[in-house]
Biopython code that builds the backbone (N, CA, C, O; Angstrom):
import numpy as np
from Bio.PDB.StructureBuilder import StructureBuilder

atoms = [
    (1, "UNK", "N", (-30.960, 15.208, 10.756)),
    (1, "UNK", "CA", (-29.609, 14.823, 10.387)),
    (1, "UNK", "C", (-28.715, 16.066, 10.498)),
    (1, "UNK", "O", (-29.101, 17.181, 10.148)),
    (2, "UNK", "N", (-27.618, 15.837, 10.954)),
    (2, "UNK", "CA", (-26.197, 16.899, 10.681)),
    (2, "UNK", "C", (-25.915, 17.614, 9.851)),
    (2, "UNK", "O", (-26.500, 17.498, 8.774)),
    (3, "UNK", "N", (-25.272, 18.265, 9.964)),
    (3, "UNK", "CA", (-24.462, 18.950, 8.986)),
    (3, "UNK", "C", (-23.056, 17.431, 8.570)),
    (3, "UNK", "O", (-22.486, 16.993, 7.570)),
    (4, "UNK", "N", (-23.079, 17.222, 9.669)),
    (4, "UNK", "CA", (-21.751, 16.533, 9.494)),
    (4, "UNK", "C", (-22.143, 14.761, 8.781)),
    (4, "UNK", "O", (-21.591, 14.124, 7.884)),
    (5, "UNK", "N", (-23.154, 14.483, 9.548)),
    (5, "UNK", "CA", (-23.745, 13.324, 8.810)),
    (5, "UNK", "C", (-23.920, 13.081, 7.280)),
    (5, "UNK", "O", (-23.734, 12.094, 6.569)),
    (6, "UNK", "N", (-24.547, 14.949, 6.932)),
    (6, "UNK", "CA", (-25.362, 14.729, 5.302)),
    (6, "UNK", "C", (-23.961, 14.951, 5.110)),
    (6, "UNK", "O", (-24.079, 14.323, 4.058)),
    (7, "UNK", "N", (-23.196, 15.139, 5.123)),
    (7, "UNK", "CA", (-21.384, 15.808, 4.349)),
    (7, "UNK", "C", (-21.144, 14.252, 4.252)),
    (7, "UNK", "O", (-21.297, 13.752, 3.138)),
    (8, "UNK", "N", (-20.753, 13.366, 5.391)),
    (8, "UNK", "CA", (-20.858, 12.115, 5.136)),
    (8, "UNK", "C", (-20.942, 11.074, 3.901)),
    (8, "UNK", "O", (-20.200, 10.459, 3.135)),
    (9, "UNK", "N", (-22.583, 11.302, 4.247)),
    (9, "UNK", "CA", (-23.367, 10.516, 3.565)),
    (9, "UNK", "C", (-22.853, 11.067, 1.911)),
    (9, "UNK", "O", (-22.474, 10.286, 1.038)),
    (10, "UNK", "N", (-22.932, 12.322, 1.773)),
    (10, "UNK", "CA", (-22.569, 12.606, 0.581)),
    (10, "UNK", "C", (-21.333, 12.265, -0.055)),
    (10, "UNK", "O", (-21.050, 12.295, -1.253)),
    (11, "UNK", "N", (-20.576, 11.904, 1.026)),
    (11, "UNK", "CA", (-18.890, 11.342, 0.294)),
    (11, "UNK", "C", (-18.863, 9.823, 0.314)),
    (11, "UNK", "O", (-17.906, 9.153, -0.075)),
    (12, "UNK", "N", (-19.937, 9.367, 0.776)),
    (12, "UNK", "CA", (-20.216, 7.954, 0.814)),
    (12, "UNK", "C", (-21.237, 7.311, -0.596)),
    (12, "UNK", "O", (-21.209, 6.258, -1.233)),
    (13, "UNK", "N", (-21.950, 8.344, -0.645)),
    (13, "UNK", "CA", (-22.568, 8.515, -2.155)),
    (13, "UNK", "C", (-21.732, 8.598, -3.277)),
    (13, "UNK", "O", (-21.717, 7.964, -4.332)),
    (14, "UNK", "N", (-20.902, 9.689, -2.749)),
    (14, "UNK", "CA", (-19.593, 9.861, -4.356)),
    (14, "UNK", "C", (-18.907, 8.332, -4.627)),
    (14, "UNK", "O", (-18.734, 7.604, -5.604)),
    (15, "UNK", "N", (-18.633, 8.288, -3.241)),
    (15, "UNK", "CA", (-17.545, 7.290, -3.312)),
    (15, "UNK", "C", (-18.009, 5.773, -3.916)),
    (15, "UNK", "O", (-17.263, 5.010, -4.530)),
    (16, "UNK", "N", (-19.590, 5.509, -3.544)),
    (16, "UNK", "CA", (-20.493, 4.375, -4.601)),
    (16, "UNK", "C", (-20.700, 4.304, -5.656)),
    (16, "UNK", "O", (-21.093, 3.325, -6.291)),
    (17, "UNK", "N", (-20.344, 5.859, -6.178)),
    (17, "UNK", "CA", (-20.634, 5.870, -7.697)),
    (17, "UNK", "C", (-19.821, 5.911, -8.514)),
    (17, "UNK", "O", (-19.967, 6.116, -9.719)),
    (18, "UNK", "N", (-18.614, 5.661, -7.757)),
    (18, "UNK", "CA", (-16.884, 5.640, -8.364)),
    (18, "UNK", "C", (-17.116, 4.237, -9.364)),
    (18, "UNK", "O", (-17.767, 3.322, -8.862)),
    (19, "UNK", "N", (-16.664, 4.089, -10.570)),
    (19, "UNK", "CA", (-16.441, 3.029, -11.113)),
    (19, "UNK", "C", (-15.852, 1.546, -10.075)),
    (19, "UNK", "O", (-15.847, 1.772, -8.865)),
    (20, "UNK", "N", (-15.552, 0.629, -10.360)),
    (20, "UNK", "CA", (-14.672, -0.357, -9.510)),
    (20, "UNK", "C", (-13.641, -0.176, -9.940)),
    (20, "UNK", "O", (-12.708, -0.411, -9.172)),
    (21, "UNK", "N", (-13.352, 0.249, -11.149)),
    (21, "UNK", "CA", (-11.971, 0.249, -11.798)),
    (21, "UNK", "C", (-10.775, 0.987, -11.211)),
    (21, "UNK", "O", (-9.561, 0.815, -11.320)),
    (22, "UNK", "N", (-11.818, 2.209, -10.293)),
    (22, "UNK", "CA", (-10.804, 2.806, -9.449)),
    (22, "UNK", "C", (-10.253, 2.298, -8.024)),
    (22, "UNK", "O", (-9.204, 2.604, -7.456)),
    (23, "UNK", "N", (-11.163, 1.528, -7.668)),
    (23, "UNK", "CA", (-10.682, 0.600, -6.534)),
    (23, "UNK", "C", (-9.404, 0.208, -6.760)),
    (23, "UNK", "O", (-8.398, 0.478, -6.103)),
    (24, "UNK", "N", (-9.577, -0.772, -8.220)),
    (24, "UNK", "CA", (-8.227, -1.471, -8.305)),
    (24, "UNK", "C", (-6.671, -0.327, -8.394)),
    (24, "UNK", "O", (-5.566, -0.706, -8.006)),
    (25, "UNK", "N", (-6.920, 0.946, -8.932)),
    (25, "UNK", "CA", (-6.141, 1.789, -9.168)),
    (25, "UNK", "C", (-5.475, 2.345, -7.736)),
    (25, "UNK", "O", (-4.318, 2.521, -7.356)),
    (26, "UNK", "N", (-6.658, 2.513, -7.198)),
    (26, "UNK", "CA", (-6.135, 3.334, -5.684)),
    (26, "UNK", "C", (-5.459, 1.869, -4.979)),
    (26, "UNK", "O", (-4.415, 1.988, -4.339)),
    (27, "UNK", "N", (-5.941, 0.835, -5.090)),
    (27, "UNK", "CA", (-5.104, -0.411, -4.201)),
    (27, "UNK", "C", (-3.483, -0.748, -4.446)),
    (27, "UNK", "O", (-2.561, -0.871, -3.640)),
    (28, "UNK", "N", (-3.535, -0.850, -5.989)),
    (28, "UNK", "CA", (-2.664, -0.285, -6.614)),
    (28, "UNK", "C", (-1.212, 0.693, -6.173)),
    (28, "UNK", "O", (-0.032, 0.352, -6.091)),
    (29, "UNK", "N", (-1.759, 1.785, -5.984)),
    (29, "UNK", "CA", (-1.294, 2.641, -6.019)),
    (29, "UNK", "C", (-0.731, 2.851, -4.058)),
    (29, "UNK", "O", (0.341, 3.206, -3.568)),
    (30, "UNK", "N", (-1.566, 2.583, -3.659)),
    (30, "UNK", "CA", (-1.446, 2.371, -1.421)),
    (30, "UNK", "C", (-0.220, 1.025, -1.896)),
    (30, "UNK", "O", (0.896, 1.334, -1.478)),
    (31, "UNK", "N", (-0.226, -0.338, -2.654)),
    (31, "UNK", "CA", (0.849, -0.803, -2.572)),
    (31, "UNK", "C", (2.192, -0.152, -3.055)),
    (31, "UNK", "O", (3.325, -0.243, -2.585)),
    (32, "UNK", "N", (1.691, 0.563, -4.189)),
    (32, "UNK", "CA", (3.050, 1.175, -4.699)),
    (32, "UNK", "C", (3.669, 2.181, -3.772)),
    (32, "UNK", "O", (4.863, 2.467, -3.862)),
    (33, "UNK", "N", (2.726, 2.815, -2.725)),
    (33, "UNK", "CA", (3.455, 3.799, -2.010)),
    (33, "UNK", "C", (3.948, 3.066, -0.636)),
    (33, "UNK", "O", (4.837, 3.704, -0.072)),
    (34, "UNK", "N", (3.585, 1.947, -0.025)),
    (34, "UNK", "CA", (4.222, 1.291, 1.031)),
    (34, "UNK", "C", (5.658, 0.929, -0.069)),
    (34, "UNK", "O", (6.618, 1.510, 0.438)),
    (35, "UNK", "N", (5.950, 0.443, -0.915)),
    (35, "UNK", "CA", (6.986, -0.129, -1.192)),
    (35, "UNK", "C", (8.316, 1.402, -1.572)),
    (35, "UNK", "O", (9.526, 1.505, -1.372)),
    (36, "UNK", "N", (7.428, 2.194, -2.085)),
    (36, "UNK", "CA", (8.630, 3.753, -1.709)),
    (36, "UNK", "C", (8.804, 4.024, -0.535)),
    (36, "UNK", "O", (9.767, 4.757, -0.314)),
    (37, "UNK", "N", (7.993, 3.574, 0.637)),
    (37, "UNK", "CA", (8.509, 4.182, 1.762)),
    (37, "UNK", "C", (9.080, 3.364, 2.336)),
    (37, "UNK", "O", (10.003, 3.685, 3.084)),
    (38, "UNK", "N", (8.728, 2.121, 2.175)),
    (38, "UNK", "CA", (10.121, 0.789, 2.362)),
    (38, "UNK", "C", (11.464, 1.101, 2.055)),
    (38, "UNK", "O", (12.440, 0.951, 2.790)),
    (39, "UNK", "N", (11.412, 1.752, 0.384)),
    (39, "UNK", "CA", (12.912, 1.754, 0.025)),
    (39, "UNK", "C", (13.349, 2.994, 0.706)),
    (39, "UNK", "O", (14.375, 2.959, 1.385)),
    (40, "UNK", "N", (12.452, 4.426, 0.551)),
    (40, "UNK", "CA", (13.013, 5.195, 1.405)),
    (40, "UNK", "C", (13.893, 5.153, 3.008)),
    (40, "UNK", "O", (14.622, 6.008, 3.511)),
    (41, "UNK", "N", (13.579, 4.139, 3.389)),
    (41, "UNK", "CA", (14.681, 3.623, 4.682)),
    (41, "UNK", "C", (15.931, 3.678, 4.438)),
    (41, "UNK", "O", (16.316, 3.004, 3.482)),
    (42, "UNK", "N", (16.565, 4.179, 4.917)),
    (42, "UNK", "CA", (18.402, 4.051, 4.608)),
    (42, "UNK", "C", (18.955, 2.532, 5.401)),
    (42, "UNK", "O", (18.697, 2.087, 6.520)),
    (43, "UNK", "N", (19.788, 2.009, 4.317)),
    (43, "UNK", "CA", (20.453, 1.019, 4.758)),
    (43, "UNK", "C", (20.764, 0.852, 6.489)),
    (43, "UNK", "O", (20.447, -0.133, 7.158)),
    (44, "UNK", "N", (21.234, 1.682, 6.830)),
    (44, "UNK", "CA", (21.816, 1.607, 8.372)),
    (44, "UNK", "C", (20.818, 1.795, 9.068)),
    (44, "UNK", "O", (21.066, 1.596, 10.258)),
    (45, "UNK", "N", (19.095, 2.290, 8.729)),
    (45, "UNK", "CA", (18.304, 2.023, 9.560)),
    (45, "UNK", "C", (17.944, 0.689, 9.583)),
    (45, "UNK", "O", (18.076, -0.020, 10.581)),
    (46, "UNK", "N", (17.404, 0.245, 8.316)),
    (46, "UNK", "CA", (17.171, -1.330, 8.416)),
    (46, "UNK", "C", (17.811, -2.450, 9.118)),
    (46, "UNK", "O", (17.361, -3.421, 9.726)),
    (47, "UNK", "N", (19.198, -1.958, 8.808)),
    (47, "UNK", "CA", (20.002, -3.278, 9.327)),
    (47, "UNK", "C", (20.459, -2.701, 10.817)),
    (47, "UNK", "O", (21.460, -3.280, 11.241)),
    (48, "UNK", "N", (20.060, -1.934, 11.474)),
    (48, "UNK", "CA", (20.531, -1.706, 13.145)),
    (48, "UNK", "C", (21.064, -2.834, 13.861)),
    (48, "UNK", "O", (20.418, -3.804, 14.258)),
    (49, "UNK", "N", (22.398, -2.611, 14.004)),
    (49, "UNK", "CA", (23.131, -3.279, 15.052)),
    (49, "UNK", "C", (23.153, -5.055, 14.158)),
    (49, "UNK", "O", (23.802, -5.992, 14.624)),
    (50, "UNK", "N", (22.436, -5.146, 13.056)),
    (50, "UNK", "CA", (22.752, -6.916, 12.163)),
    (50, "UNK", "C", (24.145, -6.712, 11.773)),
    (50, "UNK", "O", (24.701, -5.619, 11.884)),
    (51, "UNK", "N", (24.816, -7.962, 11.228)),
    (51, "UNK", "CA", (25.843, -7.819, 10.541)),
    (51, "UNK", "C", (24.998, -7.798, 8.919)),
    (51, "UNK", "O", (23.925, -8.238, 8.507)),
    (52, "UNK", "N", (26.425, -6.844, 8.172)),
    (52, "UNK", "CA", (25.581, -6.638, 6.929)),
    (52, "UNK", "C", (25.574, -7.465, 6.069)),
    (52, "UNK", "O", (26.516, -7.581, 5.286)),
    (53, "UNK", "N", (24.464, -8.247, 6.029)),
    (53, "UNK", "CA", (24.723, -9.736, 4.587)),
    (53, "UNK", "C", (23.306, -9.065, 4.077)),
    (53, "UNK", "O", (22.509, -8.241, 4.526)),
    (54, "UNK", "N", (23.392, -9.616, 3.269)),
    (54, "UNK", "CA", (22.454, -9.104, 2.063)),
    (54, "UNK", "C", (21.255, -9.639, 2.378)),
    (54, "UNK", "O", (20.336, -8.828, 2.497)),
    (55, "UNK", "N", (21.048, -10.603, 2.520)),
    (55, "UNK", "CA", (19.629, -11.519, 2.883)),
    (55, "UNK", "C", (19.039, -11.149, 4.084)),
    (55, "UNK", "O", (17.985, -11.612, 4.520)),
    (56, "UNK", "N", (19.990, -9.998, 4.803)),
    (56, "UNK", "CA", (19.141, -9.583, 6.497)),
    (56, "UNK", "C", (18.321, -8.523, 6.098)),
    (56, "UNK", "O", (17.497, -8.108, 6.913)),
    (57, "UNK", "N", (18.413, -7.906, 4.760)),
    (57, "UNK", "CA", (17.790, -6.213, 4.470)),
    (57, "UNK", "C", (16.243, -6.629, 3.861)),
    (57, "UNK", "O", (15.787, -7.169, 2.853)),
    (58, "UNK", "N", (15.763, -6.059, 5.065)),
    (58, "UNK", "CA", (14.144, -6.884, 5.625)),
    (58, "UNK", "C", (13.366, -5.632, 4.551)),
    (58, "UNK", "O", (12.144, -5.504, 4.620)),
    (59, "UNK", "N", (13.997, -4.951, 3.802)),
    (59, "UNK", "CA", (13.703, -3.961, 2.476)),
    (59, "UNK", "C", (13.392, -4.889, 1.392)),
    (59, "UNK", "O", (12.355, -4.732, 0.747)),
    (60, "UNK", "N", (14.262, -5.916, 1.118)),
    (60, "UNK", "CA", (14.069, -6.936, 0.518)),
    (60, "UNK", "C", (12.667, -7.932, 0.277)),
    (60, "UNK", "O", (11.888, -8.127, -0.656)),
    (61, "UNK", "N", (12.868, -8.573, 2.063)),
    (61, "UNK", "CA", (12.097, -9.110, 2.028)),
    (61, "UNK", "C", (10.480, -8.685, 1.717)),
    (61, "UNK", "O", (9.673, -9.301, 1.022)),
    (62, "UNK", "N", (10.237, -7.096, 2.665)),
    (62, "UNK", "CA", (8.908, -6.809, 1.740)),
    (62, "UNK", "C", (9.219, -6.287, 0.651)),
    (62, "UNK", "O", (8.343, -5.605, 0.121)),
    (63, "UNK", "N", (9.751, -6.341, 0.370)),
    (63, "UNK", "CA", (9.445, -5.513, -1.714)),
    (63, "UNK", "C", (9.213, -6.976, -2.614)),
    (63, "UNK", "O", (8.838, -6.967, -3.786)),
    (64, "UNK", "N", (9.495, -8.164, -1.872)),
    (64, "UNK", "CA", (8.660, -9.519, -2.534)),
    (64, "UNK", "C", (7.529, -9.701, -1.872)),
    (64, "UNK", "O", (6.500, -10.097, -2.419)),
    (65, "UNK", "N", (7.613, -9.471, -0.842)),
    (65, "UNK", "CA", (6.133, -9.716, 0.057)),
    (65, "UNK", "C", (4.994, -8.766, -0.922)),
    (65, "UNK", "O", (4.163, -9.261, -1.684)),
    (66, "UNK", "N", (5.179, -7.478, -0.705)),
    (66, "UNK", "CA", (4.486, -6.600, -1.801)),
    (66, "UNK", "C", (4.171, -7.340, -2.901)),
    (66, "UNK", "O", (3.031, -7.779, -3.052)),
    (67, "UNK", "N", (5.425, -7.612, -4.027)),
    (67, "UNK", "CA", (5.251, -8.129, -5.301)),
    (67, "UNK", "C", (4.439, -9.160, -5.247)),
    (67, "UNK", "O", (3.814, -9.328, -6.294)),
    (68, "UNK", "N", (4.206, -9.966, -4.345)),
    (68, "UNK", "CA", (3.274, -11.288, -4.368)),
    (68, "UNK", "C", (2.460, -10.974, -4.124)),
    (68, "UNK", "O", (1.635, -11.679, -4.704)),
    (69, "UNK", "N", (1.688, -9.814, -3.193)),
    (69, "UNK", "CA", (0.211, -9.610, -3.317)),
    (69, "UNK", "C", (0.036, -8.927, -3.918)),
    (69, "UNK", "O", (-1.079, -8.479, -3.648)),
    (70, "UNK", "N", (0.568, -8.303, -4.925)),
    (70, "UNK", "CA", (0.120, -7.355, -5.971)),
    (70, "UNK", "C", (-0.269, -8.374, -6.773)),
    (70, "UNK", "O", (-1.437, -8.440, -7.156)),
    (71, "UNK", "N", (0.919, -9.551, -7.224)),
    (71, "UNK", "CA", (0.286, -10.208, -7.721)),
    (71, "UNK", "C", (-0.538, -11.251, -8.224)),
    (71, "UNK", "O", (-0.874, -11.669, -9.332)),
    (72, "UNK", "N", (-0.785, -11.573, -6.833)),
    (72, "UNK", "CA", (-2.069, -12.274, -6.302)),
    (72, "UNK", "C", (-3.325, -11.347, -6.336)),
    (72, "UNK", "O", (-4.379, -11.878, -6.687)),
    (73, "UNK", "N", (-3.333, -9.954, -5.994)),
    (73, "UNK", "CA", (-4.659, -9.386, -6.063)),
    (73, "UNK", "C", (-5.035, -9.137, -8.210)),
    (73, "UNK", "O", (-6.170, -9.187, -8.685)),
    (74, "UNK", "N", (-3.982, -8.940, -8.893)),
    (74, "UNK", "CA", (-4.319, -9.066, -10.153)),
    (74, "UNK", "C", (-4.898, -10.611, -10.654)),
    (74, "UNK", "O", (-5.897, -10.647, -11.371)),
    (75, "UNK", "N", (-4.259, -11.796, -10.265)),
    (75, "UNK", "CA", (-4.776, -12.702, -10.271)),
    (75, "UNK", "C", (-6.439, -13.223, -10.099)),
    (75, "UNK", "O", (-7.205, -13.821, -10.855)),
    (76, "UNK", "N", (-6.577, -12.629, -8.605)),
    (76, "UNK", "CA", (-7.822, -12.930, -8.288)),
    (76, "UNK", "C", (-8.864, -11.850, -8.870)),
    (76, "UNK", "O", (-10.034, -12.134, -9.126)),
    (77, "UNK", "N", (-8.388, -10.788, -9.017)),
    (77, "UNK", "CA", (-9.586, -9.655, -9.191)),
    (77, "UNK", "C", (-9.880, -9.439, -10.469)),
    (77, "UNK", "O", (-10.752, -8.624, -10.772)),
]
sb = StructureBuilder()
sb.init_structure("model")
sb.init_model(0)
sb.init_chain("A")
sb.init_seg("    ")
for serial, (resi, resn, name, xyz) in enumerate(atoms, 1):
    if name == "N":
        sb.init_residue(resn, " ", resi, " ")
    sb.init_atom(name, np.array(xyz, "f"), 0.0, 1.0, " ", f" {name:<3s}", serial, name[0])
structure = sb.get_structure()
């Protein structure tokens, strides 16, 4: 075996012996950071060349898209 394999295997080991509880934390947390980098978009990128109505700022639309599988994955898990 490798050097690079046993390094691997060994972060594949850590990573099995992680509670589950952190799963939910880090999933968590990958949704919470798509939805900052959603809002981080400036208005005039989102809406390029739309007229500006409120219901076109597709910022919107995922920051519910988000909210529903967040909370659908609390639901189910």
């Amino acid at each position: 075996m490798t050097d690079q394999e046993e390094f691997l295997e060994g972060i594949i080991n850590w990573v099995q012996s992680l509670p589950l509880a952190w799963a939910y934390v880090g999933t968590f947390l990958l949704f919470l950071t798509l939805l900052a980098v959603c809002w981080s978009l400036s208005r005039a990128q989102v809406l390029a060349d739309a007229p500006p109505e409120r219901w076109r700022d597709l910022r919107l639309w995922a920051s519910a898209l988000i909210v529903l599988q967040l909370g659908l994955y609390f639901v189910f898990s």
